[in-house]
N, C-alpha and C positions, 0 to 999 in steps of 0.2 A: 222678219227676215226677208231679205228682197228675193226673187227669182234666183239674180246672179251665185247668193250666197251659198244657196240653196242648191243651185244645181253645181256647184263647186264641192259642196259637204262630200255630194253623191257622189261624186266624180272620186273622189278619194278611196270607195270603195268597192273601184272597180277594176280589173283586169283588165290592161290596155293590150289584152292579146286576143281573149274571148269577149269583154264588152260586161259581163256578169261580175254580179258581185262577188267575192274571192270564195272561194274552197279551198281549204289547208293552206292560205297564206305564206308568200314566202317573202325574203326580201333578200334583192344581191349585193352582194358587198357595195355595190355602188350606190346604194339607196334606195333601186326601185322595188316595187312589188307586187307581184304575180301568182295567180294559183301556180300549188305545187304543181300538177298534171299538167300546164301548158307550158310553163317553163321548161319542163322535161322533155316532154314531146317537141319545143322550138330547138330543144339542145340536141337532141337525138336523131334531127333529120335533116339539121343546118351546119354539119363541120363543124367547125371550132366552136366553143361555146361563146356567145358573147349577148349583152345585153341587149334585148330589142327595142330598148329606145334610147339608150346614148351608146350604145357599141363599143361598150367597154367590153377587152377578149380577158375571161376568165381560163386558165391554166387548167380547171378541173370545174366540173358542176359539181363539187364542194362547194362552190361559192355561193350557197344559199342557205341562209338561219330563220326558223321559224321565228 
């Protein structure tokens, strides 16, 4: 497996909020995903809820399924 492949594998298992690999997993309706605790904590101190990396605005943080 080359470098590129490899550090893409990783990259998949990781929080683009914390940088860590996930704890309690979530994902938003929009496809991304994030530990449960950051995504909360981004929803809880940022107004409306909306996705941190494409800013889709979710109505409710219901919008995350394990």
């Amino acid at each position: 497996m080359s470098f590129t492949s490899e550090r893409s594998s990783e990259e998949t298992f990781l929080c683009s909020i914390c940088l860590e690999v996930f704890s309690e997993p979530v994902t938003t309706s929009c496809g991304h995903n994030f530990c449960r605790r950051c995504i909360s904590h981004v929803w809880d101190t940022h107004g409306p809820c909306t996705c941190p990396l494409c800013k889709k605005v979710f109505h409710s943080s219901k919008s995350t399924h394990s």
